[in-house]
N, C-alpha and C positions, 0 to 999 in steps of 0.2 A: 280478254284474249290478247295474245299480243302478235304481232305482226312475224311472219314467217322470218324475215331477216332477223330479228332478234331475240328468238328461239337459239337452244344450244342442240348439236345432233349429240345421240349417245356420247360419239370418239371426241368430241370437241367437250361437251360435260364431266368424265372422267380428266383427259388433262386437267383442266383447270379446278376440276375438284383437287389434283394430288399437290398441284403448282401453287397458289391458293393462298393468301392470307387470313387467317381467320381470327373474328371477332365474336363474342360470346354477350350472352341478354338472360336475361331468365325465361322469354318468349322464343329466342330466335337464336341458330347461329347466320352469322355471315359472312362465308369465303367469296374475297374479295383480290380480282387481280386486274391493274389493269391493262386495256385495249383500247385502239383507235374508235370500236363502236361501242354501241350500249346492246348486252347480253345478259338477260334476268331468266334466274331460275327458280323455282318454290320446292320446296320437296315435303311432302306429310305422310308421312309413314302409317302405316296399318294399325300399330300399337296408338297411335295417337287418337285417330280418329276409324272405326269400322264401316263405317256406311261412304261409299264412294264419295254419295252427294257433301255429304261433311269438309269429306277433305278437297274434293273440288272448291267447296264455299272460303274456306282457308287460300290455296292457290288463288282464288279468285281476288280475294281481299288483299294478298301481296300484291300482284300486278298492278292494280290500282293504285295503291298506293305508293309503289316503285313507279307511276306511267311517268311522273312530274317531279320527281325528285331525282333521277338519276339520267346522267347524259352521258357517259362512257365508261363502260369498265364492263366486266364479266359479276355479274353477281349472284351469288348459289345463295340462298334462304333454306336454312334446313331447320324447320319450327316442332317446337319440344312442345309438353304434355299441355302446359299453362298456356299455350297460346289456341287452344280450344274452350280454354274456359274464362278466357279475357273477351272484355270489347274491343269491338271494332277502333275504338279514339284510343284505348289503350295500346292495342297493337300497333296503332299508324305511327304513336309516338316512340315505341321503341326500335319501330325499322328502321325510325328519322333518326334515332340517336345515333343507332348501327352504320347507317350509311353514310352520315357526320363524322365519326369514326374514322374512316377511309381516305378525307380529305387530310387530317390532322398532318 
């Protein structure tokens, strides 16, 4: 879970969703803009996963692995079909690539 300060509200999630650089994975996209803090967001859509707990277990696996790799910027993870049927080592290493990406 991540800490209320670096939570995004609805109005603050839309801006930066429309403002937003985006980066593309075959697991993940990643709109990426940045900010004085660090703001991570996960998104798993209904089509990807049906059962809440599912796509909770997904959100849950980004955060962790965004806790220690990321230290400012707004970051929106919006994860596609393949990334419910990938590992866990799999996915950490293509968030890492995505979030690499941003420093370029």
């Amino acid at each position: 879970m991540l800490k209320k300060k670096e939570r995004l509200s609805r109005t603050e999630f839309s801006r930066f969703f429309s403002l937003g650089k985006r980066y593309n994975s075959n697991i993940a996209q990643l709109i990426y803009t940045p900010h004085p803090t660090k703001h991570v967001s996960a998104v798993v859509s209904k089509k990807i996963e049906r059962k809440a707990v599912d796509r909770n277990k997904l959100r849950r696996r980004v955060y962790n692995i965004t806790r220690n790799e990321v230290e400012k910027g707004v970051y929106i993870f919006i994860l596609k079909k393949t990334a419910s049927e990938t590992s866990y080592k799999n996915l950490k290493e293509e968030i890492i690539k995505l979030i690499s990406k941003t420093t370029k």
